[in-house]
C-alpha positions as YAML, in Angstrom:
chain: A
units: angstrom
residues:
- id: 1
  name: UNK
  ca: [53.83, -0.80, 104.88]
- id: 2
  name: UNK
  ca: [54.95, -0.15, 101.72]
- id: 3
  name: UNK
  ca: [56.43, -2.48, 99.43]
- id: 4
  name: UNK
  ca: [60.33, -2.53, 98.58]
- id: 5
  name: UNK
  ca: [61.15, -0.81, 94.90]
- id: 6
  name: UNK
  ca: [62.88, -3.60, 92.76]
- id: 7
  name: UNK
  ca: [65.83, -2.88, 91.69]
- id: 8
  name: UNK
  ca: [64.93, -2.66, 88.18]
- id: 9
  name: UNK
  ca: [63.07, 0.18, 88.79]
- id: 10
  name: UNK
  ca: [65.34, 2.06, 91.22]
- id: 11
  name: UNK
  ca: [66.95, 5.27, 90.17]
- id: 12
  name: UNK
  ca: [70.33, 5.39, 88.19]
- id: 13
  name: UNK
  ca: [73.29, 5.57, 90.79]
- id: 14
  name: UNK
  ca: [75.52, 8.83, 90.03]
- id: 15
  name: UNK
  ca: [78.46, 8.26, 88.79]
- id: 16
  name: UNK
  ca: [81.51, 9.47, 90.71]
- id: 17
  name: UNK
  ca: [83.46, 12.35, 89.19]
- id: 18
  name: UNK
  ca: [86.84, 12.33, 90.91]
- id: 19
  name: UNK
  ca: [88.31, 15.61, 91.69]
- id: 20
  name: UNK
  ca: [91.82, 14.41, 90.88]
- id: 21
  name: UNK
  ca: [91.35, 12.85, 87.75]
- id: 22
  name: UNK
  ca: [93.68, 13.59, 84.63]
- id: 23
  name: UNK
  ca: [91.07, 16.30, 83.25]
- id: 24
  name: UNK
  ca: [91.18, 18.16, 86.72]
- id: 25
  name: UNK
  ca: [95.08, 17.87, 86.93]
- id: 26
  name: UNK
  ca: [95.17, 19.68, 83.88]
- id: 27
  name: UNK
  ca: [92.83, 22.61, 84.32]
- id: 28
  name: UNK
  ca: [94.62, 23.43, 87.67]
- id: 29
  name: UNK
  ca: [97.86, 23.93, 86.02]
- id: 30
  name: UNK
  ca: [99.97, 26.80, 85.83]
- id: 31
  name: UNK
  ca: [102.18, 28.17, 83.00]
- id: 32
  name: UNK
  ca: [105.65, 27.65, 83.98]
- id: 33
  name: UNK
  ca: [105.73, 32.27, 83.30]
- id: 34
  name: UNK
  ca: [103.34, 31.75, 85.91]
- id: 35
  name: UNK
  ca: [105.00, 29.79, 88.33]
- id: 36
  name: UNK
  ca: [108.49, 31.91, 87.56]
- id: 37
  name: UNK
  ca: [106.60, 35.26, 88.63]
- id: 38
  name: UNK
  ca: [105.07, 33.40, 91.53]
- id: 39
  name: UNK
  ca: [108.40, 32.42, 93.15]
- id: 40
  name: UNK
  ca: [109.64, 35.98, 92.66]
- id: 41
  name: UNK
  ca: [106.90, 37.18, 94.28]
- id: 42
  name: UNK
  ca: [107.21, 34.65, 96.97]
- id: 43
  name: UNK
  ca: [111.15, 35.47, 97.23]
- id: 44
  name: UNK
  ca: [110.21, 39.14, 97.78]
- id: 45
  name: UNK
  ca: [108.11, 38.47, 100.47]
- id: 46
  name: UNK
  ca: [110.89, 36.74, 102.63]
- id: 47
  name: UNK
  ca: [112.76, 38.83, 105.47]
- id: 48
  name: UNK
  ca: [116.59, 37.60, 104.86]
- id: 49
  name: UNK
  ca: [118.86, 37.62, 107.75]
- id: 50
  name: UNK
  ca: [121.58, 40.40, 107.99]
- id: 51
  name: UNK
  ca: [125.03, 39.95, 108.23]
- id: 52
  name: UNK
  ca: [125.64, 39.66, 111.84]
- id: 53
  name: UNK
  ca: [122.33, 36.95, 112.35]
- id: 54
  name: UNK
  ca: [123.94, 34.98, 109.41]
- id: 55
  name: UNK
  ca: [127.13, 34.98, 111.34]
- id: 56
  name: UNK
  ca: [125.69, 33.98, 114.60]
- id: 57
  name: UNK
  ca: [123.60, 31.34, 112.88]
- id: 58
  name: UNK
  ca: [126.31, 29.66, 111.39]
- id: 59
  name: UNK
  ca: [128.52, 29.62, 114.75]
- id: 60
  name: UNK
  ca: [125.55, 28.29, 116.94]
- id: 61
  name: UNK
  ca: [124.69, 25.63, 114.16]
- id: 62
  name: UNK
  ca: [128.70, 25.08, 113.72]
- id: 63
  name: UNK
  ca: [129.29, 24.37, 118.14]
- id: 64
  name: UNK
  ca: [126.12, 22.31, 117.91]
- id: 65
  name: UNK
  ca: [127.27, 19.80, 115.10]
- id: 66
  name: UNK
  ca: [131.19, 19.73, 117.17]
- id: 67
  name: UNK
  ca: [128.89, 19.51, 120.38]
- id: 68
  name: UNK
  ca: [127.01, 16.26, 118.65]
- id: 69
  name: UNK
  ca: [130.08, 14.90, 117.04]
- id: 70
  name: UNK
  ca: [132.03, 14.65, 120.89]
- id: 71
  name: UNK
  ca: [128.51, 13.07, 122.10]
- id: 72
  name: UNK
  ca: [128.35, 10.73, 119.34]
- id: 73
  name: UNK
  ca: [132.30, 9.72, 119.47]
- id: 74
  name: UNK
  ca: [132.03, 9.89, 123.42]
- id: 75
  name: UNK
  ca: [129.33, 7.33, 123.04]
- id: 76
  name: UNK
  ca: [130.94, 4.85, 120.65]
- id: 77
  name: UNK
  ca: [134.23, 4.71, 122.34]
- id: 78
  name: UNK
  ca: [132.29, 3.90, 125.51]
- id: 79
  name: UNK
  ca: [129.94, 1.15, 124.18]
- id: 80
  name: UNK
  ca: [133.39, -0.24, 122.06]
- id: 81
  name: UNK
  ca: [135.05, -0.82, 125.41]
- id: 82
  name: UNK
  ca: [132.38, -1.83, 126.78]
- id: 83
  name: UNK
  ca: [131.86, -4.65, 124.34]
- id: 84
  name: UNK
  ca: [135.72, -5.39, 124.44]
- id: 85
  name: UNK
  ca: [135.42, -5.90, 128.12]
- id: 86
  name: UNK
  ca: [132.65, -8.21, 128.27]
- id: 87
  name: UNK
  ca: [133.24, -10.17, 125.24]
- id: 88
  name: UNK
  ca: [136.71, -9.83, 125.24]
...
């Protein structure tokens, strides 16, 4: 069996180089030109709705928020009689 290294004599632990420290944040910047031309780029690569999707997009979201705001006013009226009636 061999005998345990003291710990004078053990090698150096590494020291831990975080990936996110300040130096690394700054390396992995961009140049705001950069980011500019990077959104356009990113803008040309969307597929915008035509006129007629927009249209039905904005009716179907339109009759679902009325659709929520009956549910939601159905709802309270309900509970406030409720309450009224049992705690008079």
């Amino acid at each position: 069996m061999l005998p345990a290294v003291p710990p004078l004599l053990a090698p150096p632990r590494p020291v831990p180089v975080s990936p996110f420290g300040r130096a690394a944040k700054r390396a992995n910047r961009t140049t705001p030109a950069l980011f500019f031309r990077q959104i356009v780029a990113e803008l040309r690569k969307v597929i915008w709705p035509t006129r007629k999707e927009l249209v039905t997009y904005t009716v179907v979201c339109l009759v679902f928020v009325l659709f929520m705001v009956v549910v939601v006013t159905s709802l309270d009226y309900g509970f406030t009689k409720l309450v009224f009636e049992v705690f008079g």
